[in-house]
C-alpha positions in Angstrom: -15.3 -0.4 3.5 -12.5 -0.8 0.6 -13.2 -0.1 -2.9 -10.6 -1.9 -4.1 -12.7 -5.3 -5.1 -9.6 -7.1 -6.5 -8.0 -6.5 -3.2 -10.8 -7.9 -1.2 -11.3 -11.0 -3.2 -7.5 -11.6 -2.8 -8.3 -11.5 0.8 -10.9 -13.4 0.8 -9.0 -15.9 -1.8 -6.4 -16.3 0.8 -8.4 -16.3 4.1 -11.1 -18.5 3.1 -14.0 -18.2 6.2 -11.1 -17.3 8.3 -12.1 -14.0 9.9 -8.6 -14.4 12.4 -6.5 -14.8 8.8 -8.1 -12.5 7.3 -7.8 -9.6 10.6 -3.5 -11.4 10.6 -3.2 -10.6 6.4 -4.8 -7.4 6.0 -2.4 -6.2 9.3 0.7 -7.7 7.7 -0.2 -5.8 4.3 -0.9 -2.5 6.6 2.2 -2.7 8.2 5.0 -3.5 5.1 2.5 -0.5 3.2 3.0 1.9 6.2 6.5 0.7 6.2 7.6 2.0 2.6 5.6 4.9 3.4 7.9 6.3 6.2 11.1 5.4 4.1 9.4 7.6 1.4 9.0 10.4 4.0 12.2 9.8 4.8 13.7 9.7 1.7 16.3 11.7 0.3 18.0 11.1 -2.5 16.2 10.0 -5.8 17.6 6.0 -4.9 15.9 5.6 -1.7 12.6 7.0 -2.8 12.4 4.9 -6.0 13.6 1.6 -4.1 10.4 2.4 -1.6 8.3 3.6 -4.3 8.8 0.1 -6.0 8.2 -2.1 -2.8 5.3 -0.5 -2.7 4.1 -1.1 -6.3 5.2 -4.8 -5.8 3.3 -4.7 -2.9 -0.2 -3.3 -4.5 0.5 -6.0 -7.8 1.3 -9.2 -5.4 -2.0 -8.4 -3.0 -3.7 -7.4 -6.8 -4.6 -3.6 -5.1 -4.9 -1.7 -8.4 -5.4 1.7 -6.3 -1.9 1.1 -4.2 0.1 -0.1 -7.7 -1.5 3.4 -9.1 -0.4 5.7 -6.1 3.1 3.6 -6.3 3.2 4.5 -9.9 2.7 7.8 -8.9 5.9 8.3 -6.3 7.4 6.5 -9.4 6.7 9.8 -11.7 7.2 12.0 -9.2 10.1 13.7 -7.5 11.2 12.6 -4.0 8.8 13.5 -0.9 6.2 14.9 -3.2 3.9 16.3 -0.9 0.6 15.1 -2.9 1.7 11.8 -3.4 2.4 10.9 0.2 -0.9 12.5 1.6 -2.6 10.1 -0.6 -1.0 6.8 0.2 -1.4 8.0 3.7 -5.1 8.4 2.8 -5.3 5.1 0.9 -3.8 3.1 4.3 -5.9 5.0 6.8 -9.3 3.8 4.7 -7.1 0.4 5.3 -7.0 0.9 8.4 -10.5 1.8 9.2 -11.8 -1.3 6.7 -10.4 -3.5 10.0 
């Protein structure tokens, strides 16, 4: 399950008893999340990694997922397809994923 509590009450905030809204939100989150994590793969130039690295951090602050902002943070400080970085964001969505 997620650790991220914040995260889960947003959720829960959002989806009320809704387990359907719930399943629909948590893949929509999954999805723009996996999305800025390929264009960070992907990235090559200092520009395109910040600009993913930032959708991501907006990403973690609007769904209030303190862990995601961090890792965000992270890509942020770091230099473009830092190896470390990107194995734990893919970590952090695959415990996403497997939260379903």
């Amino acid at each position: 399950m997620l650790e991220d509590g914040d995260f889960e009450a947003t959720l829960a905030a959002a989806a009320g008893q809704d387990a359907q809204l719930r399943a629909e939100l948590l893949a929509g989150f999954l999805e723009s999340m996996n999305k800025q994590i390929d264009l960070l793969q992907r990235a090559r130039c200092d520009g395109n990694w910040e600009v993913a690295a930032m959708r991501l951090r907006g990403l973690g602050t609007s769904f209030h997922s303190p862990q995601l902002t961090s890792l965000s943070e992270q890509a942020l400080d770091g230099a473009p397809g830092d190896p470390s970085v990107l194995r734990k964001l893919r970590a952090f969505a695959e415990s996403l994923t497997h939260s379903e």
